[in-house]
DOROLO-907543 format. One record per atom (N, C-alpha, C): x, y, z; residue in three letters; atom name. Coordinates in steps of 0.2 Angstrom, whole numbers. Last residue first. Layout:
      u      v      w  res  atom
      X      Y      Z  ALA    CA
...
This chain:
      u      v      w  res  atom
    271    912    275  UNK     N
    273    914    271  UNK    CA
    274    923    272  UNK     C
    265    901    284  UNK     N
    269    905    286  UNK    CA
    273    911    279  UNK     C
    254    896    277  UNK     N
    251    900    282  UNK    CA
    258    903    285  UNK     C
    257    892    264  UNK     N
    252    897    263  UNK    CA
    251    901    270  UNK     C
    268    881    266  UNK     N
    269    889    263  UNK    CA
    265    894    266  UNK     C
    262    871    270  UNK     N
    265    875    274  UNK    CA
    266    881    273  UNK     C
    256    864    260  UNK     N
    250    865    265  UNK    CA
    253    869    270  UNK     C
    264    866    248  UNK     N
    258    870    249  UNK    CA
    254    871    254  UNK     C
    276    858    255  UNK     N
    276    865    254  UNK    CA
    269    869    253  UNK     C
    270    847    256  UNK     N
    272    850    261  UNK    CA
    273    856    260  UNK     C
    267    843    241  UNK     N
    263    843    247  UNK    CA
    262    847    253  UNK     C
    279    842    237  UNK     N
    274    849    235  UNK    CA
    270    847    239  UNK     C
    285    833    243  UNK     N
    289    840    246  UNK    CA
    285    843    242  UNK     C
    279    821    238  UNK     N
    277    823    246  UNK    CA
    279    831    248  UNK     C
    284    822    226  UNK     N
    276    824    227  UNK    CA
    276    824    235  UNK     C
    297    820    227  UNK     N
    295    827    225  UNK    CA
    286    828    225  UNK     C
    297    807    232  UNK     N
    302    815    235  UNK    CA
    297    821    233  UNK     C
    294    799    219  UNK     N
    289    800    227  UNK    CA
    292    808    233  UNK     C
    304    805    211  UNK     N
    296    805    210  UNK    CA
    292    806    214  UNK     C
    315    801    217  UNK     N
    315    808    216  UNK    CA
    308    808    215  UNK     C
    322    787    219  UNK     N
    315    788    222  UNK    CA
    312    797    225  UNK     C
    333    785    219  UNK     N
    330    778    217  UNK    CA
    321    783    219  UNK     C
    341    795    220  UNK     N
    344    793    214  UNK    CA
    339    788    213  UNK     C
    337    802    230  UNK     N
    333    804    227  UNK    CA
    336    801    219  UNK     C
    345    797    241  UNK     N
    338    795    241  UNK    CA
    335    795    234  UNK     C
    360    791    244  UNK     N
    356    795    241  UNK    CA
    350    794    235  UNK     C
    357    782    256  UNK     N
    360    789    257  UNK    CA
    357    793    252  UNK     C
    343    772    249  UNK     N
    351    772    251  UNK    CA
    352    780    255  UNK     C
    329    762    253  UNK     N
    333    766    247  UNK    CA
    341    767    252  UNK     C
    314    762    256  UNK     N
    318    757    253  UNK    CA
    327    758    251  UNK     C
    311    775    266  UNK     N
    311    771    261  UNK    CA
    316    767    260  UNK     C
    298    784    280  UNK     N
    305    778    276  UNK    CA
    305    775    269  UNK     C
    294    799    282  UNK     N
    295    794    278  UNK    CA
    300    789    275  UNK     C
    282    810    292  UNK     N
    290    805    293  UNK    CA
    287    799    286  UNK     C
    282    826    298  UNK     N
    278    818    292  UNK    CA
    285    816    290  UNK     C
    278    833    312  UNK     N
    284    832    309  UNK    CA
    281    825    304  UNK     C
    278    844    322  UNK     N
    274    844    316  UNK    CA
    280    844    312  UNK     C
    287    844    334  UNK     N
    278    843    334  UNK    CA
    275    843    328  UNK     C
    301    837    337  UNK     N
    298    841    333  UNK    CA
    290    836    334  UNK     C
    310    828    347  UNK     N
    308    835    346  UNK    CA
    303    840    342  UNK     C
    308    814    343  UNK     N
    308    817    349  UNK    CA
    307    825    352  UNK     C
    311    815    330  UNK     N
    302    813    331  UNK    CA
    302    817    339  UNK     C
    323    815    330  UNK     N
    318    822    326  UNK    CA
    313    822    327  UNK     C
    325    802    337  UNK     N
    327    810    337  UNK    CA
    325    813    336  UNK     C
    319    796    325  UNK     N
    318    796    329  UNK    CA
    319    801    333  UNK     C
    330    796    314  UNK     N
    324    795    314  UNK    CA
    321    799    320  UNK     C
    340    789    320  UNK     N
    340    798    319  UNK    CA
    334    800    317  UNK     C
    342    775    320  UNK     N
    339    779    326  UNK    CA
    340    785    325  UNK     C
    346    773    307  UNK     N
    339    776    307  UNK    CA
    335    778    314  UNK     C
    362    781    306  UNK     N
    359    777    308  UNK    CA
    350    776    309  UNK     C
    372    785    292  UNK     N
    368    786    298  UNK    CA
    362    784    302  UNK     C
    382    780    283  UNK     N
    383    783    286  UNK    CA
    379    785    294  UNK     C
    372    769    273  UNK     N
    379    770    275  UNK    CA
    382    773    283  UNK     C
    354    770    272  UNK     N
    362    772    273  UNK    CA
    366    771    277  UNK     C
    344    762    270  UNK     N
    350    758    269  UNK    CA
    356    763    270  UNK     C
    335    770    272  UNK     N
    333    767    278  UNK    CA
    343    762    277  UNK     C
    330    787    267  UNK     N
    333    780    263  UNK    CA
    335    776    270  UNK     C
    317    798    272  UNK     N
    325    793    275  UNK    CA
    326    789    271  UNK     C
    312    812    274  UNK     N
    312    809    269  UNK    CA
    319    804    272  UNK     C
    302    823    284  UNK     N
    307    819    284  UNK    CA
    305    813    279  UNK     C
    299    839    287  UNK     N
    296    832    283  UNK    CA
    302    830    283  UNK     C
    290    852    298  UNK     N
    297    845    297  UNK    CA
    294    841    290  UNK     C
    289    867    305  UNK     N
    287    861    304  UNK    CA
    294    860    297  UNK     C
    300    871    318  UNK     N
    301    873    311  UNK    CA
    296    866    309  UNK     C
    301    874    333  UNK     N
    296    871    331  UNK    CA
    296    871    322  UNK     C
    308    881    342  UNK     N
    305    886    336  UNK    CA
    299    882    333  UNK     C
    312    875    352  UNK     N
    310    880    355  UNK    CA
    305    883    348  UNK     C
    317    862    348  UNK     N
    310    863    354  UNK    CA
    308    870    350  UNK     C
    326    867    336  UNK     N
    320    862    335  UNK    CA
    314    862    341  UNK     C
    335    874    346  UNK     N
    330    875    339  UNK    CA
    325    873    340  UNK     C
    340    861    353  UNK     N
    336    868    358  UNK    CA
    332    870    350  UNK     C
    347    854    343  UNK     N
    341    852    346  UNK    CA
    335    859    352  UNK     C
    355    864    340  UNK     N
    353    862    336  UNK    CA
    343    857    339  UNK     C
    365    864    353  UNK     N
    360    870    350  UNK    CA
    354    870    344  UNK     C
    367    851    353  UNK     N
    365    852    359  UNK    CA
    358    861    355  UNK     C
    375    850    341  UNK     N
    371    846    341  UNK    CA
    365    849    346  UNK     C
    389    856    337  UNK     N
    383    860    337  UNK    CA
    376    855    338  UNK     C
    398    848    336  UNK     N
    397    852    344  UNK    CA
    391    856    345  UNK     C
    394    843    327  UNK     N
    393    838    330  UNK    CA
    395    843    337  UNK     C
    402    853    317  UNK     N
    392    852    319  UNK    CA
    391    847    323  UNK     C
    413    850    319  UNK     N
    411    855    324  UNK    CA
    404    855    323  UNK     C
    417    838    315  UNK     N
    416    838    322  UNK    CA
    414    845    325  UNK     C
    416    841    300  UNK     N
    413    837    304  UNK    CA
    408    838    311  UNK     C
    429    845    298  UNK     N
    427    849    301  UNK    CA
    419    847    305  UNK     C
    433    832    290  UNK     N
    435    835    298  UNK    CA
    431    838    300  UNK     C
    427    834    279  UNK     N
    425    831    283  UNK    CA
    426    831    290  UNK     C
    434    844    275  UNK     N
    427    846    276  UNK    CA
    426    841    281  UNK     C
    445    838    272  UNK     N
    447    843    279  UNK    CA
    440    847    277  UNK     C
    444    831    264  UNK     N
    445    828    267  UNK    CA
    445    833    274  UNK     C
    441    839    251  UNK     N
    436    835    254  UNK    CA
    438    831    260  UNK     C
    455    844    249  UNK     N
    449    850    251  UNK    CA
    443    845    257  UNK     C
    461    833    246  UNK     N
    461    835    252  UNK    CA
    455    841    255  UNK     C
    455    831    233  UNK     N
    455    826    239  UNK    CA
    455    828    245  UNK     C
    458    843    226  UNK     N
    452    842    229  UNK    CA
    451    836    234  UNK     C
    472    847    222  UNK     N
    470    845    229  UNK    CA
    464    843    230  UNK     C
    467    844    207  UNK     N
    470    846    211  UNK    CA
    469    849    215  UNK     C
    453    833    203  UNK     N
    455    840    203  UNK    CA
    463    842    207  UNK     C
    443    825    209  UNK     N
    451    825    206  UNK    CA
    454    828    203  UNK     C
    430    831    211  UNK     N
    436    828    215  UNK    CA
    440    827    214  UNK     C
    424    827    197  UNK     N
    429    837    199  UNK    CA
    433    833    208  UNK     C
    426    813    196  UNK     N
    431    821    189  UNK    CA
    433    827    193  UNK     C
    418    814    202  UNK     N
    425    811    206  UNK    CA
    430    814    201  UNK     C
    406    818    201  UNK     N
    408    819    207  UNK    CA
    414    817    207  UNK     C
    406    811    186  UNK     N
    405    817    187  UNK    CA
    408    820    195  UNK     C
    404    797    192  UNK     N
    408    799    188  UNK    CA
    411    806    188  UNK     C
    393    798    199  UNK     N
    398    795    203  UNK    CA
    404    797    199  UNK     C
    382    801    188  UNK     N
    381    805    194  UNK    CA
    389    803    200  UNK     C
    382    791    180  UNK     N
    386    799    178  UNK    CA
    387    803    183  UNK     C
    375    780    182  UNK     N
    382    782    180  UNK    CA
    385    786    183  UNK     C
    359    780    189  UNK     N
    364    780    183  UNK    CA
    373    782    185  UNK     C
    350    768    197  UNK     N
    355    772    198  UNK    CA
    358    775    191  UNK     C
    342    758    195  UNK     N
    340    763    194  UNK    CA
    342    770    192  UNK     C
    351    747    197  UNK     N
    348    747    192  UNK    CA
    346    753    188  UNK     C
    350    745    208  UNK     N
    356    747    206  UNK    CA
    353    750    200  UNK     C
    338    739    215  UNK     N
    338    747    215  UNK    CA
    344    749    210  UNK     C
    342    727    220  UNK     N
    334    730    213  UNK    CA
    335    734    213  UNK     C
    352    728    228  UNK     N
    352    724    222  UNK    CA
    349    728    217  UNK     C
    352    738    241  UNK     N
    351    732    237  UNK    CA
    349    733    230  UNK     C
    364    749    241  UNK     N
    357    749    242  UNK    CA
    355    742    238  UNK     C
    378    758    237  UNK     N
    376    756    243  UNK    CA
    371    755    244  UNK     C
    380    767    227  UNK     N
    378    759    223  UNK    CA
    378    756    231  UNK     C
    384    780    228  UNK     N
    376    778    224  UNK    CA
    374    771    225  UNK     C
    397    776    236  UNK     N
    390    781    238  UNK    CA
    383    779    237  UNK     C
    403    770    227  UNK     N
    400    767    232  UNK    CA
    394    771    237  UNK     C
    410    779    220  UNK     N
    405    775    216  UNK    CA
    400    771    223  UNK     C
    418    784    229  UNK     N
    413    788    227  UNK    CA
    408    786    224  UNK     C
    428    773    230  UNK     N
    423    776    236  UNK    CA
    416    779    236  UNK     C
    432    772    218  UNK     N
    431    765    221  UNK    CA
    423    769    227  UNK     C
    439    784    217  UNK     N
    434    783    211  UNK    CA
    430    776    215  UNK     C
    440    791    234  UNK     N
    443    788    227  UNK    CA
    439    786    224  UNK     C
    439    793    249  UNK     N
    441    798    243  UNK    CA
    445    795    237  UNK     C
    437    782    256  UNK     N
    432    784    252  UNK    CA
    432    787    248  UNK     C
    445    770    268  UNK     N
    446    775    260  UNK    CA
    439    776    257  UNK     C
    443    772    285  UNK     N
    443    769    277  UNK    CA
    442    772    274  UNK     C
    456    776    296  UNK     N
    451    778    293  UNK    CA
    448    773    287  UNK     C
    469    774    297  UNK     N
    464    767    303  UNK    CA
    459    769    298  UNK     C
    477    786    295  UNK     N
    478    778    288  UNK    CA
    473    775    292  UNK     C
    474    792    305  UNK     N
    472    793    299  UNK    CA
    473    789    294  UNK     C
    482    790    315  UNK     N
    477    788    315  UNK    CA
    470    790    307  UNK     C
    494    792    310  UNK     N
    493    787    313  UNK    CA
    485    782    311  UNK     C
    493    805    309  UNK     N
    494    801    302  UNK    CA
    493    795    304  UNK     C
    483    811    320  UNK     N
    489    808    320  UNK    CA
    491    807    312  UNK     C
    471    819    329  UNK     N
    474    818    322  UNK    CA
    480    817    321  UNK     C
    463    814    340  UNK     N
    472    813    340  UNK    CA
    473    812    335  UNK     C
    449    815    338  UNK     N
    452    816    344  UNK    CA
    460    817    347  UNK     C
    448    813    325  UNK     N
    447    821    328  UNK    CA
    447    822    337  UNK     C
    450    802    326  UNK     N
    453    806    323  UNK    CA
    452    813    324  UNK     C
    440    796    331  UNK     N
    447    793    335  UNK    CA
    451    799    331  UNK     C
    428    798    324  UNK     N
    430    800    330  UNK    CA
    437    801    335  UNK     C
    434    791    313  UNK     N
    432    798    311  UNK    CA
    432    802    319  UNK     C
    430    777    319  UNK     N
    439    778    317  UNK    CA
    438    786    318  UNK     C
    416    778    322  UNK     N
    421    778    326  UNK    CA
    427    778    324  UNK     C
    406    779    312  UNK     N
    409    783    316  UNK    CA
    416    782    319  UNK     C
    400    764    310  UNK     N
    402    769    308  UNK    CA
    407    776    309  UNK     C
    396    766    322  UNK     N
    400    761    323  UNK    CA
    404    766    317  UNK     C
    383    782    324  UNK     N
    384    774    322  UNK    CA
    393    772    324  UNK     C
    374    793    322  UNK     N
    383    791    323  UNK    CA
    384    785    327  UNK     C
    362    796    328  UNK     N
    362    793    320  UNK    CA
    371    792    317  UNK     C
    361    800    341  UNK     N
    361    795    342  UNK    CA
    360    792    333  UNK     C
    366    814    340  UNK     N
    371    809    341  UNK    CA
    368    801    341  UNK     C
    359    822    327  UNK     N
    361    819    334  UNK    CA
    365    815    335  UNK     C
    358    828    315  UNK     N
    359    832    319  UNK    CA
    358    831    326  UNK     C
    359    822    297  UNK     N
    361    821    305  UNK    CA
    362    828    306  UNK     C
    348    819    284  UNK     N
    353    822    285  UNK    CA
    355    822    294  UNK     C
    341    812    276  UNK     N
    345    808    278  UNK    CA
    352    815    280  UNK     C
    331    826    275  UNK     N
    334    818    269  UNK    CA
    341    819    271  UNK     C
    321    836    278  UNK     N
    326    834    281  UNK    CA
    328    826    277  UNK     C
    314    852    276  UNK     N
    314    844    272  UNK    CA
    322    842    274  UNK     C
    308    864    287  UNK     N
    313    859    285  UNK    CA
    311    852    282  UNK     C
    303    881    285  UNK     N
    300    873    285  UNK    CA
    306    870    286  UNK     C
    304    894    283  UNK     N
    298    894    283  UNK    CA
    297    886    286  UNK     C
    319    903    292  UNK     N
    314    897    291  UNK    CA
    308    895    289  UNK     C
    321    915    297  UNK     N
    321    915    289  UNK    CA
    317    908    286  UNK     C
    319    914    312  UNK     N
    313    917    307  UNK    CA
    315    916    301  UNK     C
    332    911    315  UNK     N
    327    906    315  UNK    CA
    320    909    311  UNK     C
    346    915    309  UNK     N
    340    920    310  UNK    CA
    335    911    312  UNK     C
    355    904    317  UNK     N
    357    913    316  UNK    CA
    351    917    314  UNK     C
    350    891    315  UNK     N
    352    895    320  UNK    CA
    353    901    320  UNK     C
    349    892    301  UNK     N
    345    891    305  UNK    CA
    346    895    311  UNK     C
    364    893    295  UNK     N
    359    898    293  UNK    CA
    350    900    298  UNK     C
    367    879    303  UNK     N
    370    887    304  UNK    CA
    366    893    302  UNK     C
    359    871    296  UNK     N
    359    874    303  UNK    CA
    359    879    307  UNK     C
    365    871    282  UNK     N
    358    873    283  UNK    CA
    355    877    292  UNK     C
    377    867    286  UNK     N
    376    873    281  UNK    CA
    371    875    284  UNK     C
    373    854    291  UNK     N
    379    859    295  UNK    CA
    376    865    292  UNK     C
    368    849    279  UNK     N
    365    849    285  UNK    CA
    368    855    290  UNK     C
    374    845    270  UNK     N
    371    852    270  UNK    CA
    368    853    273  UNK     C
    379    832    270  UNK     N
    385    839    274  UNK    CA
    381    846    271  UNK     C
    365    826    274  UNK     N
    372    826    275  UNK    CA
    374    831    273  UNK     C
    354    839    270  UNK     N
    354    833    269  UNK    CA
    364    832    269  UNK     C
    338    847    271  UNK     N
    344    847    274  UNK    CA
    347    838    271  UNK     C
    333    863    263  UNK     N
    333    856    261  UNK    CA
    340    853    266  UNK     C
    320    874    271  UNK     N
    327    872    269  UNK    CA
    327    866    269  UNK     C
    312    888    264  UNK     N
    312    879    265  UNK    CA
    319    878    266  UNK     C
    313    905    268  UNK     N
    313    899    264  UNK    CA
    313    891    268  UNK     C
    316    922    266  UNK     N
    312    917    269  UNK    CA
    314    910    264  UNK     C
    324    931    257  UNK     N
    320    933    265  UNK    CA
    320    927    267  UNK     C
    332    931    245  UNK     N
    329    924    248  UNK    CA
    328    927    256  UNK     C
    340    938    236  UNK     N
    334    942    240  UNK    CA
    329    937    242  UNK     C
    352    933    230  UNK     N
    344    933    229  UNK    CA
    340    935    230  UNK     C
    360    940    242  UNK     N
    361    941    235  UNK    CA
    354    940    231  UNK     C
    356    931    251  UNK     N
    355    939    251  UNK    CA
    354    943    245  UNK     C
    358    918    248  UNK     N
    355    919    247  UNK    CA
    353    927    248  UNK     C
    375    924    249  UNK     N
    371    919    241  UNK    CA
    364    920    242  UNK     C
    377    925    259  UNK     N
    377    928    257  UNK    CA
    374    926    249  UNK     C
    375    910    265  UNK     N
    371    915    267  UNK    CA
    371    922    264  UNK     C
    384    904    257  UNK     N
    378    901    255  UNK    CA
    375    909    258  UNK     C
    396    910    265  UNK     N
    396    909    257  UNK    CA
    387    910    255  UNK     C
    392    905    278  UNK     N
    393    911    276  UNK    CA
    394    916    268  UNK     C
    397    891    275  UNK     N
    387    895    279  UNK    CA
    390    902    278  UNK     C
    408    890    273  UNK     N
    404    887    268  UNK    CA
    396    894    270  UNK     C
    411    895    287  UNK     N
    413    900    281  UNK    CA
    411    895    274  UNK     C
    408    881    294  UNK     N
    406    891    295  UNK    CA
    407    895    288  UNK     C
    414    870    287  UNK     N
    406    872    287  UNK    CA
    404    879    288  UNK     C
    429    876    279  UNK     N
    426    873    284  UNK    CA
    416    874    285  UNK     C
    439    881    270  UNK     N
    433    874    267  UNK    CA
    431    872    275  UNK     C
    444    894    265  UNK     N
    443    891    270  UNK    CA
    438    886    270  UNK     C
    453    899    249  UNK     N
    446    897    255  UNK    CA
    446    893    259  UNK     C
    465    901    243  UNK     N
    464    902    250  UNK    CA
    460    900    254  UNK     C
    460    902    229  UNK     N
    465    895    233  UNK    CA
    465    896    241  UNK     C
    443    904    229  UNK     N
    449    907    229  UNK    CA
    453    902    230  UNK     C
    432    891    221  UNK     N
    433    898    226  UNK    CA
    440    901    225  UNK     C
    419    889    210  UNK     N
    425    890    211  UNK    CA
    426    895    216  UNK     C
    405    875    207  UNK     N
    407    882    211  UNK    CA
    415    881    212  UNK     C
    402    865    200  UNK     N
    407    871    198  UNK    CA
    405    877    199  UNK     C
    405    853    214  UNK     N
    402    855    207  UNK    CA
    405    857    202  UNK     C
    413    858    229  UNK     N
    409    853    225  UNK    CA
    407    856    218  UNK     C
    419    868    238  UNK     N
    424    863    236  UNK    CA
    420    856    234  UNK     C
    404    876    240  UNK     N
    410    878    240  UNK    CA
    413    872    241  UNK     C
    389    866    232  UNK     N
    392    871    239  UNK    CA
    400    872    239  UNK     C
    380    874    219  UNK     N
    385    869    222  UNK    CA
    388    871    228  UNK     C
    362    876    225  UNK     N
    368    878    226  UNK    CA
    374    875    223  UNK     C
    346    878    219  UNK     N
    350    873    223  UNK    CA
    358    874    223  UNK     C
    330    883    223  UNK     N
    338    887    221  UNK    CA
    342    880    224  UNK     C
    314    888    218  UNK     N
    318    882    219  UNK    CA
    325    885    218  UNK     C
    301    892    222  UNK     N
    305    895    218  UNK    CA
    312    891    222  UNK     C
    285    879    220  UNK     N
    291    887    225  UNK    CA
    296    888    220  UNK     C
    278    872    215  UNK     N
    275    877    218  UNK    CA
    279    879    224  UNK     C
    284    869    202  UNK     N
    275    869    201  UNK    CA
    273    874    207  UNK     C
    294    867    205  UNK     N
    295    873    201  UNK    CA
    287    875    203  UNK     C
    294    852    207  UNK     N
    295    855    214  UNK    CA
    293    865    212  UNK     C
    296    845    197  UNK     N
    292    846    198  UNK    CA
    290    852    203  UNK     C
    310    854    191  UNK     N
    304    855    188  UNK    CA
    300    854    194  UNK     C
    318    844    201  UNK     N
    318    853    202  UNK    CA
    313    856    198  UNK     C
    321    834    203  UNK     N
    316    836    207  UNK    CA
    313    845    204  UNK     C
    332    830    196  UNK     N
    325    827    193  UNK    CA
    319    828    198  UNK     C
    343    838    199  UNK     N
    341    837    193  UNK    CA
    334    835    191  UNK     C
    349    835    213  UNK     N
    342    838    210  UNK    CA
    337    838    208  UNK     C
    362    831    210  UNK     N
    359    827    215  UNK    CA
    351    831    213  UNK     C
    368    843    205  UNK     N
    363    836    201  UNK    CA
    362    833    204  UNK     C
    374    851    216  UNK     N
    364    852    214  UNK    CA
    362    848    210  UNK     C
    383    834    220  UNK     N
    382    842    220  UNK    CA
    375    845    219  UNK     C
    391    825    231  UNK     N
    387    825    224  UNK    CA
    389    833    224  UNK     C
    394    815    241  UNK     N
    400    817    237  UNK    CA
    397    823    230  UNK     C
    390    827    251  UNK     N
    395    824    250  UNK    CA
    392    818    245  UNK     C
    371    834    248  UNK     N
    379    832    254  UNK    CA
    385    832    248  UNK     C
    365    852    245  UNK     N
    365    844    244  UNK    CA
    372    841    249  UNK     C
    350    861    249  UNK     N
    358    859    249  UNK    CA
    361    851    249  UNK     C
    339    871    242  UNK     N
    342    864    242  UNK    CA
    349    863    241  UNK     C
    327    881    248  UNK     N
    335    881    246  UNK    CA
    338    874    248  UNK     C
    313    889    241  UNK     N
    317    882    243  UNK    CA
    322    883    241  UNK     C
    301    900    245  UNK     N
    307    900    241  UNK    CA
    309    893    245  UNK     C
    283    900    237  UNK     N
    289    901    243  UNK    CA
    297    898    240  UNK     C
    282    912    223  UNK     N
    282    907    226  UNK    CA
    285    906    230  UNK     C
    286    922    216  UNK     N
    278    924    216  UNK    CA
    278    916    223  UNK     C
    298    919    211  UNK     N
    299    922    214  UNK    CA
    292    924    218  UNK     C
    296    902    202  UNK     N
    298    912    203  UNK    CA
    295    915    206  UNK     C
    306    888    192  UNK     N
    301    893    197  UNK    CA
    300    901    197  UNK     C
    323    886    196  UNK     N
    318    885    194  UNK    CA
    312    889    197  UNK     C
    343    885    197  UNK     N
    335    890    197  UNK    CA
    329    888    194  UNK     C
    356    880    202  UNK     N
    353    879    196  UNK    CA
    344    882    199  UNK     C
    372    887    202  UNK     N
    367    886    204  UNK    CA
    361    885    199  UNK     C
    391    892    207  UNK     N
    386    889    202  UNK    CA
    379    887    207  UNK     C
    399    908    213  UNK     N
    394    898    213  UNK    CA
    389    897    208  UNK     C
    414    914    212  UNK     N
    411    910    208  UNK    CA
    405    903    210  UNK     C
    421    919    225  UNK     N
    419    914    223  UNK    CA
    414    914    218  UNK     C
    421    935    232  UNK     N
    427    930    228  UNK    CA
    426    926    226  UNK     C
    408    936    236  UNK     N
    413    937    240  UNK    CA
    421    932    239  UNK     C
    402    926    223  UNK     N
    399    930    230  UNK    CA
    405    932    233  UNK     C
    393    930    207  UNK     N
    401    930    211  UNK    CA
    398    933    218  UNK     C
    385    915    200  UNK     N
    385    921    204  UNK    CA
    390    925    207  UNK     C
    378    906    187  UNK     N
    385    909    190  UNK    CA
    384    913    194  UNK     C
    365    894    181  UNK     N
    368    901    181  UNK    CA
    377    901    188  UNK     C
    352    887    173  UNK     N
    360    885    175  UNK    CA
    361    893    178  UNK     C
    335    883    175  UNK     N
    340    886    172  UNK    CA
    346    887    177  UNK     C
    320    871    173  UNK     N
    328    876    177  UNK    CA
    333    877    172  UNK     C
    305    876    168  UNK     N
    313    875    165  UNK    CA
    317    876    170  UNK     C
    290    877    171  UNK     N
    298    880    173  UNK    CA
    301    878    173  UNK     C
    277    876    161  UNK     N
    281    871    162  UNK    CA
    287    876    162  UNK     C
    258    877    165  UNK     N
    266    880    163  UNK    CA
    273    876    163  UNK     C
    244    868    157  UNK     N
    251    870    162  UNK    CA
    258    876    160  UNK     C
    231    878    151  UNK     N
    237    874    149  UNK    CA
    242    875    155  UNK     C
């Protein structure tokens, strides 16, 4: 008879923070750590997290100023000290090793963890997450003009995203036949806990921070030559944000890397979790076994 692994919800206190997180699977299997982007949180998951159970031990985080993980008022919301949160979350765990899932602003996350032990890496499943220049598109360009001369000035040129208008437009950025597929709750939910007091800003001085994974680019690609992390790449081709010559980039670098496009948006897994989640047990079993 199959086993069927439940995810289960839980709290951890990491170094003053309160993180939410959602567990499937166990421990007898490689470990997966899935970081999700902006604007969502580990329900971005929700419907991978069973299948994926079948063969690792699945952990998806809410990352600090998302979900409900709670920090200090103090916390410092920039990508290094998120990676330092996350990194001691996994110790916590006793997560030695693992998958890591990269994907817009868990990207930076994931990196830094990367960079800092390269051996903890068993793999990378990479969805629609940037780590070159050549996936920073037109798009870009006010975000750059601002972290070149943070003015107020140049801060209203920016376009509004931190609002219920913006957030909905996340999911709903993908042709037509897709809309359909998308639910609700996922844009609603995201803009409730963004609405939160100060949360707008929280989110907007993440985004700044932006610019320091974008310093990290050059080191990021040395990684990738030198360690070689086998790759699976999963791309919704209609993202907003990055451009599908980033695609390519990863191809440029990486020797043992399964590339796939799809039909789909930023967030991939709202129109196309099913096919996600059989390529990423694929990957994992044909991966696990020899670096484990």
């Amino acid at each position: 008879m199959r086993t069927v692994r439940k995810t289960k919800h839980r709290f951890t206190e990491i170094q003053g923070s309160r993180v939410f997180y959602r567990e499937a699977g166990t421990s007898e299997t490689p470990a997966l750590l899935l970081l999700h982007g902006f604007p969502s949180s580990s329900h971005s998951f929700r419907d991978v997290m069973t299948p994926l159970a079948e063969v690792a031990h699945v952990i998806a985080p809410d990352l600090p100023g998302f979900g409900f993980t709670e920090v200090p008022q103090d916390y410092d919301h920039t990508f290094e000290n998120m990676a330092r949160t996350i990194d001691a979350f996994t110790r916590q765990l006793e997560l030695s090793r693992f998958f890591l899932y990269v994907h817009d602003f868990g990207a930076p996350i994931a990196y830094r963890l990367a960079l800092a032990e390269p051996d903890r890496v068993l793999g990378l499943i990479i969805q629609n997450g940037n780590a070159h220049e050549e996936g920073l598109g037109e798009a870009w360009d006010t975000v750059r003009a601002y972290w070149a001369d943070p003015t107020p000035e140049r801060r209203a040129q920016m376009p509004e995203y931190l609002d219920f208008e913006g957030t909905r437009a996340q999911y709903l950025s993908v042709p037509d036949r897709l809309q359909p597929l998308i639910a609700p709750e996922g844009w609603h939910t995201d803009w409730e806990r963004m609405n939160q007091p100060g949360g707008v800003e929280v989110q907007f001085r993440i985004a700044m921070d932006y610019a320091n994974h974008v310093a990290e680019f050059a080191r990021i690609s040395e990684f990738h030559e030198r360690h070689q992390p086998p790759a699976l790449l999963l791309w919704g081709r209609h993202d907003v944000f990055f451009e599908i010559e980033e695609v390519l980039a990863y191809h440029r670098e990486l020797e043992r890397l399964d590339m796939h496009l799809f039909d789909a948006g930023h967030l991939l897994l709202e129109t196309h979790s099913a096919e996600c989640a059989a390529l990423m047990n694929d990957f994992i079993l044909e991966v696990g076994a020899s670096r484990q």
